[in-house]
N, CA and C atoms as an extended XYZ file, in Angstrom:
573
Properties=species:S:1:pos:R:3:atomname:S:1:resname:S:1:resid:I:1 pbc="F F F"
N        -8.673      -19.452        9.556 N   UNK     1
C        -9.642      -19.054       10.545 CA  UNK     1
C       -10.620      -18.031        9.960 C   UNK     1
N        -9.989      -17.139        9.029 N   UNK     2
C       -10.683      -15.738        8.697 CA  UNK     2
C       -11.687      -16.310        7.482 C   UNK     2
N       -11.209      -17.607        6.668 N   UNK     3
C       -11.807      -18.016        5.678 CA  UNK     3
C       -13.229      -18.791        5.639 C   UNK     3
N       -13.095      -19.177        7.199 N   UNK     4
C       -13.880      -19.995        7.413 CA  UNK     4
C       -15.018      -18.983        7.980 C   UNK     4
N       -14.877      -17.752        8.399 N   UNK     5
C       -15.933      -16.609        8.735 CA  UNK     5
C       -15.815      -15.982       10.393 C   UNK     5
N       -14.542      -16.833       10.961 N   UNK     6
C       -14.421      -16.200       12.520 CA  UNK     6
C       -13.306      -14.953       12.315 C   UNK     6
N       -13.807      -14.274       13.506 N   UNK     7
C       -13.047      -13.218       13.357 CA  UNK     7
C       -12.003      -12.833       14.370 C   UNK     7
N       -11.155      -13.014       14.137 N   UNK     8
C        -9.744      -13.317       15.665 CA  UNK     8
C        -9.900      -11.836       16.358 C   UNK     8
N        -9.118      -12.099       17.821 N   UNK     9
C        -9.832      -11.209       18.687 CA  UNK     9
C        -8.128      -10.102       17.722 C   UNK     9
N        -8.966       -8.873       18.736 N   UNK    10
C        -7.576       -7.616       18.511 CA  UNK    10
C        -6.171       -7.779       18.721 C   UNK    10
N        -6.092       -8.944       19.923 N   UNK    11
C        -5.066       -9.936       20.446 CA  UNK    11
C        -4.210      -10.895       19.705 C   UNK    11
N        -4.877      -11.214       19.606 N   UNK    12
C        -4.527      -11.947       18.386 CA  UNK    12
C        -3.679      -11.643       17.264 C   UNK    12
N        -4.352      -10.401       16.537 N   UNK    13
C        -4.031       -9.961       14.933 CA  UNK    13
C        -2.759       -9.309       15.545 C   UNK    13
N        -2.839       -8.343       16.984 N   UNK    14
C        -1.673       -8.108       17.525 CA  UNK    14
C        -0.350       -9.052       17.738 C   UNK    14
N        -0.144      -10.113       17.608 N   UNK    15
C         0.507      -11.080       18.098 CA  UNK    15
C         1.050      -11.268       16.943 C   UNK    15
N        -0.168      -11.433       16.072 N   UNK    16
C         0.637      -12.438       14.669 CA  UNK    16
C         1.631      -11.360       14.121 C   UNK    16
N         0.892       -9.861       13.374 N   UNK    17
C         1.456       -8.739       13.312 CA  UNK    17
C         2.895       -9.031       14.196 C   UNK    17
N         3.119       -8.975       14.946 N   UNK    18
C         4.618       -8.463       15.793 CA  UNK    18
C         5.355       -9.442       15.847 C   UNK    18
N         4.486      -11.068       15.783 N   UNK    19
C         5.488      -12.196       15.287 CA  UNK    19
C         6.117      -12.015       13.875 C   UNK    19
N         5.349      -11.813       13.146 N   UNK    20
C         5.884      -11.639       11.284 CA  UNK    20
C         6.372      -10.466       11.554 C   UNK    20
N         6.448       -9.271       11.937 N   UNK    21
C         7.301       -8.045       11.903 CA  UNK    21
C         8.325       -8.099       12.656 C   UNK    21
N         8.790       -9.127       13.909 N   UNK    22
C         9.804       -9.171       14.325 CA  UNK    22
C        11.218       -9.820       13.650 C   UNK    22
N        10.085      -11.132       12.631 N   UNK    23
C        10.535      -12.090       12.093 CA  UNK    23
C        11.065      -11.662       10.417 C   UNK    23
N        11.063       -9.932       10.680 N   UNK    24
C        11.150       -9.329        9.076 CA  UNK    24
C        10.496       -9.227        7.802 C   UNK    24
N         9.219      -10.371        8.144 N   UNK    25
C         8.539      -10.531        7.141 CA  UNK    25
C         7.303       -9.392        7.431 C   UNK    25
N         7.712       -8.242        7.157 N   UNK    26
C         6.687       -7.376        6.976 CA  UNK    26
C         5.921       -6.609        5.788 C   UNK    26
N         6.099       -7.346        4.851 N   UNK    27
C         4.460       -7.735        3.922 CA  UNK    27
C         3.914       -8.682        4.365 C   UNK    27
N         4.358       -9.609        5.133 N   UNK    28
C         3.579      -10.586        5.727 CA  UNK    28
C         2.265       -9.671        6.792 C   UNK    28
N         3.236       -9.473        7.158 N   UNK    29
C         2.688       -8.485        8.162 CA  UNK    29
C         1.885       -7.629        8.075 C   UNK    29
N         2.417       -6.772        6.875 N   UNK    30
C         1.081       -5.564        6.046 CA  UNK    30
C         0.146       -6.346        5.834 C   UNK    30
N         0.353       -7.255        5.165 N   UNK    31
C        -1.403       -8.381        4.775 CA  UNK    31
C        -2.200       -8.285        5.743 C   UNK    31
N        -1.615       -9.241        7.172 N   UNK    32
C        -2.397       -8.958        8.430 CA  UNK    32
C        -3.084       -7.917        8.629 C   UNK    32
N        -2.189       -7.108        8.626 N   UNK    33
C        -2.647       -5.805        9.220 CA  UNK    33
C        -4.437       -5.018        7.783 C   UNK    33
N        -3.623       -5.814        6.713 N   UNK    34
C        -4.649       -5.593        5.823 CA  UNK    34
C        -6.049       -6.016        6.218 C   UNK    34
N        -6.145       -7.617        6.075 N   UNK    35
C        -7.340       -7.990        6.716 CA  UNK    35
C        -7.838       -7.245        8.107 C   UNK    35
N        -7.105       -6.946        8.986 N   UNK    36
C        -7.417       -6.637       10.383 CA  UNK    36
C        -8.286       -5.148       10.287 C   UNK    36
N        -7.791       -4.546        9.144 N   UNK    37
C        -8.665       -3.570        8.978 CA  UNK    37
C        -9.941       -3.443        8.085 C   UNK    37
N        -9.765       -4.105        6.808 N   UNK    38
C       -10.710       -4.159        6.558 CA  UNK    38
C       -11.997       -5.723        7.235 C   UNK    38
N       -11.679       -5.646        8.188 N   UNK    39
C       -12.758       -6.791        9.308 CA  UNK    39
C       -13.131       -5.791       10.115 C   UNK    39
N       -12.889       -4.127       10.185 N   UNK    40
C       -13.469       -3.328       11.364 CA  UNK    40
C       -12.299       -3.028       12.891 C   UNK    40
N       -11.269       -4.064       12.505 N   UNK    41
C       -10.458       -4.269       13.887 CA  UNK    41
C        -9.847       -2.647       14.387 C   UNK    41
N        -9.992       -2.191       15.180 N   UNK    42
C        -9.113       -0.813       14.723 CA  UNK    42
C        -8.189       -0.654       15.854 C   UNK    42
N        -8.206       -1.768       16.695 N   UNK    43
C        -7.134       -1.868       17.447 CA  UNK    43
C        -5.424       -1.694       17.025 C   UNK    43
N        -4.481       -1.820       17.993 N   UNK    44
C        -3.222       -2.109       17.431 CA  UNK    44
C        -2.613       -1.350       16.188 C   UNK    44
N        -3.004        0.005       16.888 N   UNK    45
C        -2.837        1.130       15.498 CA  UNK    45
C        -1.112        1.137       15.661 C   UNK    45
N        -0.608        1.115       17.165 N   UNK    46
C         1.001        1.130       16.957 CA  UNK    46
C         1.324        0.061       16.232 C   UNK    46
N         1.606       -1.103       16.269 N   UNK    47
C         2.110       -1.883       15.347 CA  UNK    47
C         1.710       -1.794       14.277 C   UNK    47
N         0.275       -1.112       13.603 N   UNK    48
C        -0.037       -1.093       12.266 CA  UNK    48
C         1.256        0.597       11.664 C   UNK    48
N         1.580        1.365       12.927 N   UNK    49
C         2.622        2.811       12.585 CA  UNK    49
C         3.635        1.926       12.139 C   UNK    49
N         4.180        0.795       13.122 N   UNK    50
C         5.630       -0.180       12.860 CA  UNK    50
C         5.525       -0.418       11.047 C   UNK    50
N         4.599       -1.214       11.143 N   UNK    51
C         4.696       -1.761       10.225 CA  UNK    51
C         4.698       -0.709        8.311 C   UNK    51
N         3.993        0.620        8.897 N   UNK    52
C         3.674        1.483        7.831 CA  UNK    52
C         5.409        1.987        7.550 C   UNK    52
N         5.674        2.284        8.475 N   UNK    53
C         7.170        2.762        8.606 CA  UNK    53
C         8.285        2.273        8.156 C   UNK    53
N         8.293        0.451        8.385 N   UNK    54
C         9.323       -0.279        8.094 CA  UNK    54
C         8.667       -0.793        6.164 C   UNK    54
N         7.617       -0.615        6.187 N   UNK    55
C         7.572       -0.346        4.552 CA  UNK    55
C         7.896        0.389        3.382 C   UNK    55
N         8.139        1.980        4.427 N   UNK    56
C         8.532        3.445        3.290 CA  UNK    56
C         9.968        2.958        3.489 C   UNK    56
N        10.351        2.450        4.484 N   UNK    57
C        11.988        2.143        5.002 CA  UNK    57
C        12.674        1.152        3.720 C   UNK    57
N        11.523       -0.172        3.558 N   UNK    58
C        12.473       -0.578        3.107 CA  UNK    58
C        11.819       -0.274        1.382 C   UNK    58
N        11.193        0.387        0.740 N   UNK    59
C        11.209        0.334       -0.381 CA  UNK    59
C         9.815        0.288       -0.803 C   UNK    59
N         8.807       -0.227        0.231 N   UNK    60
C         7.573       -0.501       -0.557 CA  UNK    60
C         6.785        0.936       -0.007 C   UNK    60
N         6.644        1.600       -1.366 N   UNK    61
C         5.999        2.807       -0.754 CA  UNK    61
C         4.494        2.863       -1.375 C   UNK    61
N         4.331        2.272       -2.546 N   UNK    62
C         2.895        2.298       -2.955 CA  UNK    62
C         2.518        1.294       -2.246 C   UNK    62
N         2.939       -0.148       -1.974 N   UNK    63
C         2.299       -1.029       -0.890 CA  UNK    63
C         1.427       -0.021        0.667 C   UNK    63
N         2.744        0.877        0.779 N   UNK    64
C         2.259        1.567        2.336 CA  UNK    64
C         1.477        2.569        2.165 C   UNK    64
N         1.465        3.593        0.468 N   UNK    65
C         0.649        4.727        0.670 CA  UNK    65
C        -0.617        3.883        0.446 C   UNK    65
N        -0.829        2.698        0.060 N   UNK    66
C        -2.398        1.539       -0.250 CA  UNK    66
C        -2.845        1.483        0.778 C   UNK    66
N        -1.737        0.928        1.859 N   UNK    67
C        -2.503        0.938        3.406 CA  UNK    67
C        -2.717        2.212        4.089 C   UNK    67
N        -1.996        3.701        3.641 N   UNK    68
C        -2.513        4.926        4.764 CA  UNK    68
C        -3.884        5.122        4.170 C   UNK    68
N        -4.294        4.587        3.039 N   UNK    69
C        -5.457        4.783        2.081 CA  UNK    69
C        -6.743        4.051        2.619 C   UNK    69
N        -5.782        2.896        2.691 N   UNK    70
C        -7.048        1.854        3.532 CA  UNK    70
C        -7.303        2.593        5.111 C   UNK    70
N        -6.010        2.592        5.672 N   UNK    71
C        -6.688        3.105        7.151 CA  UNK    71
C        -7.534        4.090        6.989 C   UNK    71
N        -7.113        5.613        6.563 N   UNK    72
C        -8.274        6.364        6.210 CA  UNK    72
C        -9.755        6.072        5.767 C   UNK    72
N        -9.846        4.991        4.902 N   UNK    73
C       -10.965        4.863        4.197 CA  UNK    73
C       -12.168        3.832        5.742 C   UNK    73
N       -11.031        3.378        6.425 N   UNK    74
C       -11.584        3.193        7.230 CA  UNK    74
C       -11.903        3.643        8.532 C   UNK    74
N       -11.645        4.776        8.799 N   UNK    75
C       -11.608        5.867        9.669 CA  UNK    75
C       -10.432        5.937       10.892 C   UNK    75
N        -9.238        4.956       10.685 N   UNK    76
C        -8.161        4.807       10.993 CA  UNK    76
C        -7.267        5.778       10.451 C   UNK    76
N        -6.750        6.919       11.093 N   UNK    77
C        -5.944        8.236       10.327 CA  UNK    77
C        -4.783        7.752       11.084 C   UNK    77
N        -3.639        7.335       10.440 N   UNK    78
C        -2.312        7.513       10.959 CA  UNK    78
C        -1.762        8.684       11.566 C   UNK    78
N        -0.582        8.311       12.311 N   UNK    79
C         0.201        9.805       12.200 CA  UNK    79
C         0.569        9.823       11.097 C   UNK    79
N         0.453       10.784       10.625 N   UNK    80
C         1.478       11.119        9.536 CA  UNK    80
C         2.171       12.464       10.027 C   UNK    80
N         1.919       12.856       10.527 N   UNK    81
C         3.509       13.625       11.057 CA  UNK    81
C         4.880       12.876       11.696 C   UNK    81
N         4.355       12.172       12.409 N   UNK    82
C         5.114       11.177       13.087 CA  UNK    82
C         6.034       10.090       11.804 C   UNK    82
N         5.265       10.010       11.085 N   UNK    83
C         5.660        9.169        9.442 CA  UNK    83
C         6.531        9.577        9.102 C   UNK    83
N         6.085       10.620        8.785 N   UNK    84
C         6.930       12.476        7.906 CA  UNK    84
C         8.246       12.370        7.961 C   UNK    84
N         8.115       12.916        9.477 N   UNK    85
C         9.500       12.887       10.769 CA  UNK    85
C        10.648       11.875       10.663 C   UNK    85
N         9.992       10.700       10.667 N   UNK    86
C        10.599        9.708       11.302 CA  UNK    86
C        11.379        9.248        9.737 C   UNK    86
N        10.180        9.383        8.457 N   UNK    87
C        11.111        9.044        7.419 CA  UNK    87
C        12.490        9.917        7.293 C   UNK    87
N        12.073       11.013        7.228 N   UNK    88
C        13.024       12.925        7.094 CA  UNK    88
C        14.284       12.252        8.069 C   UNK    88
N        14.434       11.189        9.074 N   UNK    89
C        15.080       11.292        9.849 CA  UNK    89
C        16.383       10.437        9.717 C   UNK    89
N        15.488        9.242        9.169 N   UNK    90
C        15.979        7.804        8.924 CA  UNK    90
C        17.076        8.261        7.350 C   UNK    90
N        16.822        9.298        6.700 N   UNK    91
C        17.027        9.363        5.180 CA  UNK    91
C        16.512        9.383        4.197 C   UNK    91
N        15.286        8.826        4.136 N   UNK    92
C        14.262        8.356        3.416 CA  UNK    92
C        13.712        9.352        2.755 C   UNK    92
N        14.376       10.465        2.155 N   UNK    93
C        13.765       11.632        1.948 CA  UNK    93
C        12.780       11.765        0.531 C   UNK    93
N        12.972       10.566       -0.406 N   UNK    94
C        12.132       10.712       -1.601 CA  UNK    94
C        10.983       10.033       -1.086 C   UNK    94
N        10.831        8.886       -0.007 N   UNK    95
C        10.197        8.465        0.450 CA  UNK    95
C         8.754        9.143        1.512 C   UNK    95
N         9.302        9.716        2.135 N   UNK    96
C         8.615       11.138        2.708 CA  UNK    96
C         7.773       12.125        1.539 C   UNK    96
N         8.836       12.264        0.503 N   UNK    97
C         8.149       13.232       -0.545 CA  UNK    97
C         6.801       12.304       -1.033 C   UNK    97
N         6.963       11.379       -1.285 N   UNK    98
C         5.613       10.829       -1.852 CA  UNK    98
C         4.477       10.867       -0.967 C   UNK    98
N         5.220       10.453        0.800 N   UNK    99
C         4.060       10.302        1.243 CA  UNK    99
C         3.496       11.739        1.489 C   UNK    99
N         4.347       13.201        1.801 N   UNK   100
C         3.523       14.488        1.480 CA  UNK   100
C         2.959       14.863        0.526 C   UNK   100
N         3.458       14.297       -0.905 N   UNK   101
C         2.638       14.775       -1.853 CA  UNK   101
C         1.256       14.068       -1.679 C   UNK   101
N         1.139       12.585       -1.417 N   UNK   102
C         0.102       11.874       -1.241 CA  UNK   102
C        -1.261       12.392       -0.368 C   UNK   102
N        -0.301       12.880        0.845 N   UNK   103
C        -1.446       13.799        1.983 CA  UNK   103
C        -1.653       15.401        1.332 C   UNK   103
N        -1.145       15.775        0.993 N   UNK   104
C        -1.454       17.071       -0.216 CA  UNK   104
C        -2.279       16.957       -0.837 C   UNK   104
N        -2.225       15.837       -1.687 N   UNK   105
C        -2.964       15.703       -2.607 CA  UNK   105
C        -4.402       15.034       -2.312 C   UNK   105
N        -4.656       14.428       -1.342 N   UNK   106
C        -5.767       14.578       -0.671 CA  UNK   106
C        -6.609       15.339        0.643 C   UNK   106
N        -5.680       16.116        0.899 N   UNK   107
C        -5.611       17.645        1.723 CA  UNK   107
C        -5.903       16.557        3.283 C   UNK   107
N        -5.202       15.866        3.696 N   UNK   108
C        -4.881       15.525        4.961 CA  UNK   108
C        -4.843       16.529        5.758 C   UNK   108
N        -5.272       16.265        7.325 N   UNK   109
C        -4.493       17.052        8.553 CA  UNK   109
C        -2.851       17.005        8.651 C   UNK   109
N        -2.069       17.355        8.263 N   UNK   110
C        -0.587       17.505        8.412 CA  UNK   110
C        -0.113       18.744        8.669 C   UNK   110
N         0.888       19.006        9.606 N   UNK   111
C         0.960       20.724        9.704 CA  UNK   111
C         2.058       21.154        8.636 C   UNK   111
N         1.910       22.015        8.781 N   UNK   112
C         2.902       22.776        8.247 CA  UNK   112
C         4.077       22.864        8.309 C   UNK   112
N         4.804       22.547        9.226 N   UNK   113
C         5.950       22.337       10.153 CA  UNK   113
C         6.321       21.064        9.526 C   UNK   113
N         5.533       19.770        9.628 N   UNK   114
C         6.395       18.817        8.959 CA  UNK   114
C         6.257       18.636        7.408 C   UNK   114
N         5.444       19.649        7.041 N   UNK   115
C         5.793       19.808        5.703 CA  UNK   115
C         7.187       20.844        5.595 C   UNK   115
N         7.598       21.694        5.859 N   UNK   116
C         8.948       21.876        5.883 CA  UNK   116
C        10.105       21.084        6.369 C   UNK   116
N         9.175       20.597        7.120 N   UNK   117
C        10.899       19.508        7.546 CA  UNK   117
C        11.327       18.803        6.667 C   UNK   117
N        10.162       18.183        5.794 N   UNK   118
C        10.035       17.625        4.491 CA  UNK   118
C        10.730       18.439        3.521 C   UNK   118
N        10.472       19.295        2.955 N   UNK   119
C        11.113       20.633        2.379 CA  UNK   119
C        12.583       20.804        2.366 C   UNK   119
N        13.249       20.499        3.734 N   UNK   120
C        14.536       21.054        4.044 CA  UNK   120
C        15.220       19.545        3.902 C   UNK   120
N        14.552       18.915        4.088 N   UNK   121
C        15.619       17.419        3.838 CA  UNK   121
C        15.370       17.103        2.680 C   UNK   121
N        14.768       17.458        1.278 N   UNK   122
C        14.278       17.631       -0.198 CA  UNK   122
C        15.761       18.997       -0.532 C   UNK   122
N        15.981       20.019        0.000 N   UNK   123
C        16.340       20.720       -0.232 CA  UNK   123
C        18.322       20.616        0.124 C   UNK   123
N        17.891       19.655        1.011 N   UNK   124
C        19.207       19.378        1.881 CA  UNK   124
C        20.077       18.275        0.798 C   UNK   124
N        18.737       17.520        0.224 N   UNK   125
C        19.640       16.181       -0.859 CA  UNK   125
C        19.700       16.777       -2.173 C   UNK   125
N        19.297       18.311       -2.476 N   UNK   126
C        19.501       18.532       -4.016 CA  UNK   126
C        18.685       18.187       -4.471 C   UNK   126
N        17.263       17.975       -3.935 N   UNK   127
C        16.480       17.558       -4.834 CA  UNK   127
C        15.509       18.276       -5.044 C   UNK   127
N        15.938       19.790       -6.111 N   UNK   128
C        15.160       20.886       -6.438 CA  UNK   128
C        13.856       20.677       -7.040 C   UNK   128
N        13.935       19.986       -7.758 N   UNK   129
C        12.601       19.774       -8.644 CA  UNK   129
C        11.344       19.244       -7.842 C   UNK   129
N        11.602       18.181       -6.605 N   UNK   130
C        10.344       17.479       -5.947 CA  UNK   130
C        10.416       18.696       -4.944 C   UNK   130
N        10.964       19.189       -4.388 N   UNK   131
C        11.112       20.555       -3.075 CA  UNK   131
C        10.270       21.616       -4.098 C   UNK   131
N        10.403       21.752       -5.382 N   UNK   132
C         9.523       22.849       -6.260 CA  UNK   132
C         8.658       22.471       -6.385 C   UNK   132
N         7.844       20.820       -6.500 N   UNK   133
C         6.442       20.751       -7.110 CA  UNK   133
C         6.036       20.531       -5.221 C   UNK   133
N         6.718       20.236       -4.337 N   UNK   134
C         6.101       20.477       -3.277 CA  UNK   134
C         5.425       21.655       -2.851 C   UNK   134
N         6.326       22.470       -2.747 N   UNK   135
C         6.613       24.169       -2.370 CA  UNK   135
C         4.834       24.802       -3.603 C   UNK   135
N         4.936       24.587       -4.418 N   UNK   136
C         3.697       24.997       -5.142 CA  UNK   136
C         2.456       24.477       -5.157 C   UNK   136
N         2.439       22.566       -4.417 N   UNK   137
C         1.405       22.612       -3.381 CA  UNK   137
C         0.848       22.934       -2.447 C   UNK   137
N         2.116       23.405       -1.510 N   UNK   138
C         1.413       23.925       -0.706 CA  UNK   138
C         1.251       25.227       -0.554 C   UNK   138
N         1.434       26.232       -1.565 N   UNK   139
C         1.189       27.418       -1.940 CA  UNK   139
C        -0.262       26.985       -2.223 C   UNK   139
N        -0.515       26.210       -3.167 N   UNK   140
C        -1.662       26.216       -3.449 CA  UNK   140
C        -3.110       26.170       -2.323 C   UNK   140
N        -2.330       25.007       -1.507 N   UNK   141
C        -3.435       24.916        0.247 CA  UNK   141
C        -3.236       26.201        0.565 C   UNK   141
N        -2.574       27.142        0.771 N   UNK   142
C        -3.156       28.343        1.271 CA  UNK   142
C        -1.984       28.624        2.346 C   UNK   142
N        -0.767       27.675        2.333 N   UNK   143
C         0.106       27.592        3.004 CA  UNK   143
C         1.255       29.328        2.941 C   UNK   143
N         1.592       29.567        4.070 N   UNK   144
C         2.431       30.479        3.702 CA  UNK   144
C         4.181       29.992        4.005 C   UNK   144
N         5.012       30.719        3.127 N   UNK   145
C         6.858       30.291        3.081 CA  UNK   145
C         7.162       31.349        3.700 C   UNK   145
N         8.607       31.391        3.850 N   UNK   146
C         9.406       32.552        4.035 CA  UNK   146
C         9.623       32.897        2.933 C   UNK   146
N         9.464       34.105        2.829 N   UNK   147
C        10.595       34.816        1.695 CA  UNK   147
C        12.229       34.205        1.050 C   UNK   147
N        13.015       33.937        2.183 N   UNK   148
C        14.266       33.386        2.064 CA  UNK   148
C        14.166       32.046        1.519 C   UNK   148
N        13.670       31.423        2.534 N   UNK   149
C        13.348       29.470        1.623 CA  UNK   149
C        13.390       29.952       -0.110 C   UNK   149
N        11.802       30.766       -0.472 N   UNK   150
C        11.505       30.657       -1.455 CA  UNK   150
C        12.812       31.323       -2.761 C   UNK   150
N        13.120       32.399       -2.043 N   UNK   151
C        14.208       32.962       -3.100 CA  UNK   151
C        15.961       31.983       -3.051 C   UNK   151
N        15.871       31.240       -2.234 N   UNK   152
C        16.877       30.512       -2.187 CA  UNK   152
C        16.542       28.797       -3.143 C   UNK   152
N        14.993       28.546       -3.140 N   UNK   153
C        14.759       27.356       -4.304 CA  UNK   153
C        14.565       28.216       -5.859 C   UNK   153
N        14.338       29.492       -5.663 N   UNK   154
C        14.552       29.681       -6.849 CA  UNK   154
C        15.935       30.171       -7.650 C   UNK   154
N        16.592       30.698       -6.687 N   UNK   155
C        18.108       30.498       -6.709 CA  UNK   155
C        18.954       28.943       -7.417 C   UNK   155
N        18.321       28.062       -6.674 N   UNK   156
C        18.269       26.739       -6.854 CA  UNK   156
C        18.413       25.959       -8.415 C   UNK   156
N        16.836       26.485       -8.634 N   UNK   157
C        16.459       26.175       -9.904 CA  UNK   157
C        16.811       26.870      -11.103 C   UNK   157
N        17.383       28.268      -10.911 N   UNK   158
C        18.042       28.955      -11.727 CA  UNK   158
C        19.255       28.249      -12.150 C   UNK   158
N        20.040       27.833      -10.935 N   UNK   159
C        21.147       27.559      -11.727 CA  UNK   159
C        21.402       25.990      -11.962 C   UNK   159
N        20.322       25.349      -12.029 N   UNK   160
C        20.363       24.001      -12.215 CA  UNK   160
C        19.728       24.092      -13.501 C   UNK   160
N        19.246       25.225      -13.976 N   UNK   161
C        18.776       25.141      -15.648 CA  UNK   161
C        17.550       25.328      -15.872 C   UNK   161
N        16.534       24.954      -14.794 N   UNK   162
C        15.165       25.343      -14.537 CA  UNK   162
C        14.680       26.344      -14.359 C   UNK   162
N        15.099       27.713      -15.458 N   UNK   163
C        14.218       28.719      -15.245 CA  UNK   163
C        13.247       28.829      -15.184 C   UNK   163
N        12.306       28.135      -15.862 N   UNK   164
C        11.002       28.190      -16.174 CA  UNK   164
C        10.582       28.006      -14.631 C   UNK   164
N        10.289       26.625      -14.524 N   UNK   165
C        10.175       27.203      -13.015 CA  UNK   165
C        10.137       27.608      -12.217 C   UNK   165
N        11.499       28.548      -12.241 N   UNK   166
C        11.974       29.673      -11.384 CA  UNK   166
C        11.028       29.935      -11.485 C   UNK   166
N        10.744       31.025      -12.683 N   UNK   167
C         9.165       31.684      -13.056 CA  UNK   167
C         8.006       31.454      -12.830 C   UNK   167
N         7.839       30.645      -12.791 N   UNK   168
C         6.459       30.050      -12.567 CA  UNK   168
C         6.912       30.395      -10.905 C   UNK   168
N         7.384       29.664      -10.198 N   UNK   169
C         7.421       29.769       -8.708 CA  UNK   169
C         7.190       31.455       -8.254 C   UNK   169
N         8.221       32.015       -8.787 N   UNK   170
C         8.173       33.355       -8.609 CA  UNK   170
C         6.481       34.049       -8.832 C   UNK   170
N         5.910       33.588       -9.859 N   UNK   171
C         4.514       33.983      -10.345 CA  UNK   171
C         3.475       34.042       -9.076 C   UNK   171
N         3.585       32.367       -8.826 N   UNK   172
C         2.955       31.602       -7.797 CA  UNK   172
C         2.915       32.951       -6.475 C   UNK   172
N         4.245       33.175       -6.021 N   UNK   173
C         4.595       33.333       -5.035 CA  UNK   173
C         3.698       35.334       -5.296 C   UNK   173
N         4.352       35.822       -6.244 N   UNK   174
C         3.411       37.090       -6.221 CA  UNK   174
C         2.104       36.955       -6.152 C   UNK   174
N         1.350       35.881       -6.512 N   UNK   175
C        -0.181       36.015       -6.426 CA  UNK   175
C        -0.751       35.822       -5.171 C   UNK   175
N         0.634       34.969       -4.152 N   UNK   176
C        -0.090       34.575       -3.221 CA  UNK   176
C         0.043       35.802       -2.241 C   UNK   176
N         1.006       36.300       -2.466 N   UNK   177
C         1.390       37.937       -1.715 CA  UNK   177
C        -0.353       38.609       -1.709 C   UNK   177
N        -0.637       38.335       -2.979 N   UNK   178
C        -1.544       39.630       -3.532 CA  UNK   178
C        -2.759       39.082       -2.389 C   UNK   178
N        -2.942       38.123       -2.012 N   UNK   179
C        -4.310       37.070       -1.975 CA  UNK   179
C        -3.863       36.593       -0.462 C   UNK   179
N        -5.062       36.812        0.241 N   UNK   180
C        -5.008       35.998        1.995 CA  UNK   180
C        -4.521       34.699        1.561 C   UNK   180
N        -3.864       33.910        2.736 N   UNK   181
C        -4.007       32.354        2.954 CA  UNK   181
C        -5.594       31.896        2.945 C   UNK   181
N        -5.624       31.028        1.807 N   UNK   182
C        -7.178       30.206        1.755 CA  UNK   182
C        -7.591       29.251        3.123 C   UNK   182
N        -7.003       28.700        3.650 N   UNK   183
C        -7.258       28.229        5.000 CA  UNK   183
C        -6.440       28.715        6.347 C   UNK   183
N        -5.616       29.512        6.525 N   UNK   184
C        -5.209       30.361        7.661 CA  UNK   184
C        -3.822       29.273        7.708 C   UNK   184
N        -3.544       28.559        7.308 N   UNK   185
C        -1.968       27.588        7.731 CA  UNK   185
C        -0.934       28.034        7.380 C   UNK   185
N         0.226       27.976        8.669 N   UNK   186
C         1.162       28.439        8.124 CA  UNK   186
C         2.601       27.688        7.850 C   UNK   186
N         3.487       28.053        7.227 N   UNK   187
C         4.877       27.340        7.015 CA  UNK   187
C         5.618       27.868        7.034 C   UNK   187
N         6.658       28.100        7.940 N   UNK   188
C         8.245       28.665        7.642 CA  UNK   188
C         8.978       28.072        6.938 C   UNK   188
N         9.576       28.333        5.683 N   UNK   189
C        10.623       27.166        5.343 CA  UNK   189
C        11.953       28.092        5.252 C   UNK   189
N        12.962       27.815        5.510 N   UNK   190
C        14.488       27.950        6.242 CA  UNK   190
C        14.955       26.824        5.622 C   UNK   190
N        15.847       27.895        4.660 N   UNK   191
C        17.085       26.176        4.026 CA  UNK   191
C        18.500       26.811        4.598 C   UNK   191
């Protein structure tokens, strides 16, 4: 239909979407949802959340950070708190890390809050090293920690062999003492 130059209604792309995502085939489904956006459709943003979700779920995470890329580029902004959350919740915790570093790294709306939640379920699986290059992004946004979080990942990294780090974190963390928050955001992190 799409090849031939018609463009199916919002109804439609909705239908097929939730037939192939019910039916498990959700790269089938991401495709849809692919075309549907880049045709302008911007309907059916929940089933396009389903479908973003059941992708970090099952494994395809550069497939899904391609599509939070595409929605953005097309003025379609996901939740991504709701993402965050829901991965942090399910288990998915390296999964989550990519997609915060991803919104970091292009300075997304995300609060602060589910960047710690992120943080504490990074921190919760032992996984010092991605909780450290997190923690020093968002030092870098202008984000503020607790004191405790921070002396407890460097605690962390001390005795997992990563001094250097330690150091460096510790560095990080005095300069930011010295220096306002660059955009006013804040973060508690509590491990």
């Amino acid at each position: 239909m799409m090849q031939q130059g018609h463009l199916p209604s919002p109804a439609l792309f909705k239908s097929v979407m939730e037939a192939l995502f019910n039916d498990g085939r959700v790269q089938t489904a991401s495709r849809v949802m692919k075309s549907m956006i880049e045709k302008g459709v911007t309907e059916n943003m929940d089933v396009a959340h389903k479908i973003l979700e059941a992708l970090f779920t099952r494994g395809h995470v550069e497939e899904a950070i391609g599509r939070v890329n595409l929605m953005v580029e097309n003025g379609c902004m996901p939740d991504l708190d709701k993402l965050l959350v829901g991965l942090c919740d399910n288990g998915r915790v390296m999964e989550a890390q990519k997609l915060a570093d991803f919104a970091l790294d292009r300075d997304f709306d995300v609060s602060f809050s589910t960047y710690d939640r992120v943080l504490e379920a990074l921190y919760a699986e032992e996984k010092t090293l991605p909780a450290y290059s997190m923690l020093c992004k968002i030092k870098n946004k202008g984000g503020v920690v607790s004191q405790k979080g921070c002396d407890d990942l460097m605690e962390s990294l001390k005795s997992e062999g990563y001094s250097k780090q330690a150091d460096i974190l510790s560095r990080i963390l005095a300069e930011n003492a010295q220096s306002t928050p660059k955009r006013g955001r804040r973060v508690a992190m509590g491990a």
